[in-house]
C-alpha angles and dihedrals in degrees: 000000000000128000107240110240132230126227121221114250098243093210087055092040083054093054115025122063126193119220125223091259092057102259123140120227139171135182123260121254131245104062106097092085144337086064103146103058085056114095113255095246100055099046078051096055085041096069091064116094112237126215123251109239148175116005097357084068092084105037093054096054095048087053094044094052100244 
């Protein structure tokens, strides 16, 4: 007997990556508009991708299929 497959969550698969090592990461938040009333430095961090971590591990897997 087969094991039933599952299929990836589109909207997860659009905003998470996954590195070479395994990790999960995704991009911070705040940057699509308003941007000039938010301070240099954090529009600046805020194009860094973070890594997912702790519970979220898990769950983002599980939606992206791995």
């Amino acid at each position: 007997m087969s094991r039933s497959k599952f299929k990836t969550h589109k909207a997860s698969a659009k905003r998470f990556k996954v590195t070479g090592s395994g990790k999960i990461v995704r991009q911070h938040s705040g940057t699509g508009h308003n941007t000039g009333k938010k301070r240099e430095n954090n529009r600046r961090e805020a194009r860094k991708w973070e890594t997912i971590e702790g519970g979220y591990v898990k769950k983002a897997k599980r939606s992206l299929g791995l």
